[in-house]
N, C-alpha and C positions, 0 to 999 in steps of 0.2 A: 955779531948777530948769531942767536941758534936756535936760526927758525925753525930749521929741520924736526927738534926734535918735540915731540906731540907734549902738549899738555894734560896734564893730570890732574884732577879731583881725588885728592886722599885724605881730605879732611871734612867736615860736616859740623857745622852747628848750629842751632836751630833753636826757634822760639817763637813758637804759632798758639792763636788757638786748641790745636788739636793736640800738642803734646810740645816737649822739650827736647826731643832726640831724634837720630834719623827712624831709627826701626818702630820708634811710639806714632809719628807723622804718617811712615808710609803703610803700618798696620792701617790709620785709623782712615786715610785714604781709600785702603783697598776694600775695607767696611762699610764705605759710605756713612763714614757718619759726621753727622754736620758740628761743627764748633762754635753756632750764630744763636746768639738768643739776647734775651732782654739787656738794652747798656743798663750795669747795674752800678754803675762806679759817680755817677752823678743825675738832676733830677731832668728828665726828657718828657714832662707832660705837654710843654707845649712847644716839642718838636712833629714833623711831618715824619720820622725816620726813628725807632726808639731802639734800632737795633743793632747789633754788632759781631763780629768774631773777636771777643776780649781777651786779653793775658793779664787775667787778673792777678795772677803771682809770676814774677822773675825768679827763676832760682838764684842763690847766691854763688857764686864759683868762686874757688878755691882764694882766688888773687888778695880778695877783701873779706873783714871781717863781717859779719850778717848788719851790725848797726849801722855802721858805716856805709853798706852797700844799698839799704835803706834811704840814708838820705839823699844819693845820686840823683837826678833827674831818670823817669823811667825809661826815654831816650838811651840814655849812657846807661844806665843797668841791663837792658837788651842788648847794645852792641859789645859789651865787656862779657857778658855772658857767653853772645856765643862766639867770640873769638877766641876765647880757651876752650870752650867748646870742641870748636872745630882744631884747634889747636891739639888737643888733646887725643880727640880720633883720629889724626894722622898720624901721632905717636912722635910729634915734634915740642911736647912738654919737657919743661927743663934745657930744652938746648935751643930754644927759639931766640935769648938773647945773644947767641953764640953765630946767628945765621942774618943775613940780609931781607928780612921780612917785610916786603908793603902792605899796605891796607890802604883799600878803595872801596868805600862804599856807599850807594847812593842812599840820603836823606833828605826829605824834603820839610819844608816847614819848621828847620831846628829850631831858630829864635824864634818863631810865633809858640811854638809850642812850650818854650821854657818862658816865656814873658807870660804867657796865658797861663801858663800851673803857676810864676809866682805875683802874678794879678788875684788869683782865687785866693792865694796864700794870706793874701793881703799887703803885697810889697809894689816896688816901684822899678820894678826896673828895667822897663823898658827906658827909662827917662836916664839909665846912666850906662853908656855906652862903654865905658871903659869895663862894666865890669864882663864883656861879652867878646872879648879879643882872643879866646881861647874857644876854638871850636871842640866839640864833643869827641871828633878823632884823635884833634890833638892830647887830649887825654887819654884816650883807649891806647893809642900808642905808649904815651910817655910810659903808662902806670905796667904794661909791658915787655917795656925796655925794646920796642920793633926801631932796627936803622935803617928799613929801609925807607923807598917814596911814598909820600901819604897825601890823598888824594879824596874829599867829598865831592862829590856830585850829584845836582838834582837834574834830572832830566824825565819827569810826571813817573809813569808808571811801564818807562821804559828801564828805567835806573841800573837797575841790578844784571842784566842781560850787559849793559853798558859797562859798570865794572865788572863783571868777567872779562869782556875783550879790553878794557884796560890793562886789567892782570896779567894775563896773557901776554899781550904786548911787551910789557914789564919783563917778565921772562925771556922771551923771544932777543931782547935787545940788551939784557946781559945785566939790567940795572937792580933784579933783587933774584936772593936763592929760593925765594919762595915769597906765595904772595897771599893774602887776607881778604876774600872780593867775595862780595853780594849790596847784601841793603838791610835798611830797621828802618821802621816805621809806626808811628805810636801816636796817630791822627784821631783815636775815639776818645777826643775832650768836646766840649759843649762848643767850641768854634768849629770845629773840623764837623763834627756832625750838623751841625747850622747850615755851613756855608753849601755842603756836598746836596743836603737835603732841601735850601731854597733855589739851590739846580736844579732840584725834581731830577736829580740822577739816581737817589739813591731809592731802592723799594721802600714801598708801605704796609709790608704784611704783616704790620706792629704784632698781629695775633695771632699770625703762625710763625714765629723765627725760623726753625727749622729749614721751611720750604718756601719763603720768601728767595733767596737766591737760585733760580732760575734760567739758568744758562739756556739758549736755542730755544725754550720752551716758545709756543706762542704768548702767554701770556704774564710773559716776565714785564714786569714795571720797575726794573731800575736795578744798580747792586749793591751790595749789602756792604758797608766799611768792616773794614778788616786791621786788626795792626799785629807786629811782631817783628822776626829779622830772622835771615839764611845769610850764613858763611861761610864760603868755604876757602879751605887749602888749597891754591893752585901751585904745580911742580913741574919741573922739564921732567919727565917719564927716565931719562935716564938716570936723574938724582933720585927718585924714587924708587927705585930697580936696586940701584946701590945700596941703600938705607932698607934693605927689604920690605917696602913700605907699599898696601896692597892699594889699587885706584877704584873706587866709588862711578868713572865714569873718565870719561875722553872730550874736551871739550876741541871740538872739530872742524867747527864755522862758527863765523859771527859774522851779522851783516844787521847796517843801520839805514835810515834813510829819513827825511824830515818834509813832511808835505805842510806845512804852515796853513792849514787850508781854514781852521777853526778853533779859536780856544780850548770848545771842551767838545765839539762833534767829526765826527772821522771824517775825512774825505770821500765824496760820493766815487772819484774815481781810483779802484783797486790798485791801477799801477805805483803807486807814492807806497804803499805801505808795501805791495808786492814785491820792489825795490829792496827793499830789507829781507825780506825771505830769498829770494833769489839769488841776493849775492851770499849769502850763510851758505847756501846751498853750493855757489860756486866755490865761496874759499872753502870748503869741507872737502870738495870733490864727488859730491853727491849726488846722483841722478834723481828727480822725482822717484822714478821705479823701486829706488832703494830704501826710501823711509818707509819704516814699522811704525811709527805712529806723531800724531801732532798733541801736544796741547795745548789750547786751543788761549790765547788772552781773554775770548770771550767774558764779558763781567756779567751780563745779562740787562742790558739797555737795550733797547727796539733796535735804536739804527747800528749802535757797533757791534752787535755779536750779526747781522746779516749785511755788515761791510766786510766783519772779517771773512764773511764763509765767501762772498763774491772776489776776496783777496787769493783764498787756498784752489779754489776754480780757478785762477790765473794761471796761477804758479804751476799747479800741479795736474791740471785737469781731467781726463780721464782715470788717473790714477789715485784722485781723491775720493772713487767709490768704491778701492777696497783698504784705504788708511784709517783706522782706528784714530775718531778723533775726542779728544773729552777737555771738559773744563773741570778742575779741582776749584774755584771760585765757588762754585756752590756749595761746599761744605766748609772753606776757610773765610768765605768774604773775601774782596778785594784788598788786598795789602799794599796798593801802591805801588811807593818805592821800592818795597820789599817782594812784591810778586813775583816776580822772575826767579828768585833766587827759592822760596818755597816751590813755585813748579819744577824747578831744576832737580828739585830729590823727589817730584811725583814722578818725573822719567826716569830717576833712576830707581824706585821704586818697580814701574814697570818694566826695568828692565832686568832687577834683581828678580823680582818671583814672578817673570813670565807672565802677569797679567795686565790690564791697564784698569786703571780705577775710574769710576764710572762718574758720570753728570747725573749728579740724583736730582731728584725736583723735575725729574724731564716728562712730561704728562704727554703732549703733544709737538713735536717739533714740527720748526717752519722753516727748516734752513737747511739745503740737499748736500747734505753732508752724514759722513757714516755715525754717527754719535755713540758712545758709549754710555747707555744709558741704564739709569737706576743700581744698578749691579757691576761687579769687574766681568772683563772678560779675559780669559783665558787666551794668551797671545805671545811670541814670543817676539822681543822685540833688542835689536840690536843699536840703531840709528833712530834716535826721537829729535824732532824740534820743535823747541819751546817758543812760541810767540809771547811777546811783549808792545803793547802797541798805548802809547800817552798820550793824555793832552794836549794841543797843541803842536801835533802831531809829528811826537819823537819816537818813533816805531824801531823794534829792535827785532833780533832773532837770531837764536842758538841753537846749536845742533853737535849731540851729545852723541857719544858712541859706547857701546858697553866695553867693559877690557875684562877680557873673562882669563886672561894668561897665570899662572902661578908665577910668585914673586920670592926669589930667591935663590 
């Protein structure tokens, strides 16, 4: 075991709505400016939800040739993406088949989503199962060359909070020099948007995109789908130190907890999902009095963003009326699986340039909570936690610390 020594974030990759890199995300974060507008990539007249945060272009990375990278499923061109990506920001290009690398990351819906793009294609193959024995990892690895353990999991829209502390773990217990953890998600096809939208989960602001995702607002009616993927480099701090390699971030708690209370509505009572914040909080070593800011799972549905705020009143209470709280959901959409792992570089965002980037769309709030709204505020922040809280109630939560030390 070497659990001692702290985990590191030194790598970043990224593929949002809002941009393809750390410093394009957490600019366009601190801007407020929303990534959600018309789904333009198939026909939504006669859906209830016409809306999205799209990636309508993948970049190509370096690995594959551009035609080839093309006819990938858009699944695997997101996850390939940014795990060179991030691969490449840590500055472990070129030597990464030379190290014990895992990759963990949660995905939800892989074969519905590739049976559904080659259904539209005009093919069959959901009907032939052998040709689906190679999951999308097991590619992103092989093509690579990562040896170490490799690991999908779906657990809703807790995922990515979930592979970091797998990562981590990974480390801690000797089995890889370095690890690949977040999430991709790439749910805005004509079933994904059906299914979320005969929920009556997702908004109807078909005619304002922009301002349709509404975090705390009173008058938010649902959240807005989102797709993409965050991944990062995780490291033992002391292999990173050697390698003079600088860290993005401290990953410092993680804490889970699973209230089974409803397929797709939070539990009315706080403790089950407060369970997951408080133990982040305890394996971190962190007093409530110590966080500089939360960000918030909030998606903007009635009952869960005023389940979560009766969750952060648990936990934290008095001291959640001078925490800087915000949801980045309203300018990305909900990303799923992939949520956690883009809010994980909104906190370090906030805590690179001192501000915290704001919940736009916020008119009136109904939720007695400090909200960061319309605007960044100017805040210095050392300790942020990320809530992640799924269907079915797999509730997560991370708690990140800035590492401001020179490396070398």
């Amino acid at each position: 075991m070497i659990k001692d020594d702290p985990t590191w974030m030194t790598g970043a990759g990224l593929c949002t709505p809002l941009g393809h890199d750390r410093d394009a995300v957490e600019s366009a974060l601190l801007a407020g400016r929303s990534g959600i507008g018309p789904v333009s990539t198939f026909a939504t007249d006669d859906y209830p939800s016409r809306i999205a945060g799209q990636v309508l272009d993948v970049p190509c990375p370096s690995i594959l040739e551009p035609t080839a990278f093309r006819r990938l499923p858009r699944l695997e061109q997101v996850a390939t993406w940014c795990v060179e990506s991030a691969l490449r920001d840590a500055g472990l290009w070129g030597r990464h088949r030379d190290l014990r690398i895992g990759l963990v990351l949660g995905i939800g819906a892989e074969w519905m989503q590739l049976w559904e793009d080659d259904h539209r294609a005009g093919g069959d193959r959901v009907r032939d199962p052998d040709r689906d024995r190679e999951t999308t990892l097991d590619r992103v690895a092989r093509r690579f060359g990562l040896s170490g353990p490799v690991l999908n999991l779906s657990a809703a829209c807790a995922s990515s909070n979930f592979a970091i502390e797998i990562g981590r773990n990974w480390l801690r217990r000797g089995l890889a020099d370095a690890c690949l953890a977040g999430g991709c998600e790439m749910a805005v096809t004509p079933v994904g948007l059906a299914t979320f939208g005969n929920l009556k989960a997702l908004s109807r602001r078909n005619d304002d995109p922009a301002a349709a995702s509404r975090p705390f607002d009173r008058h938010r009616d649902g959240f807005v789908l989102g797709e993409g993927g965050g991944v990062f480099v995780l490291e033992r701090s002391g292999d990173a130190r050697r390698r003079s390699a600088r860290a993005h971030a401290e990953v410092v708690g993680c804490g889970s907890s699973s209230d089974a209370h409803h397929p797709v509505i939070p539990s009315p009572d706080p403790a089950s999902a407060g369970r997951a914040v408080i133990r982040a909080l305890a394996d971190a070593g962190v007093r409530p009095d110590q966080v500089d800011h939360i960000n918030a799972h909030a998606t903007g549905t009635p009952v869960g963003d005023a389940a979560e705020a009766a969750v952060l009143r648990l936990v934290f209470g008095g001291e959640l009326d001078r925490i800087p709280v915000t949801s980045t959901k309203s300018m990305t959409g909900h990303l799923l699986t992939a949520a956690g792992a883009v809010e994980a570089v909104a906190c370090m965002a906030a805590m690179r340039r001192r501000a915290i980037p704001p919940t736009i769309n916020l008119e009136e709030i109904d939720v007695p909570l400090n909200v960061v709204a319309k605007v960044p505020r100017e805040h210095p922040v050392e300790i942020a936690v990320s809530n992640s809280f799924g269907f079915g109630g797999s509730n997560s939560c991370l708690v990140l610390r800035a590492v401001e030390e020179p490396i070398g």
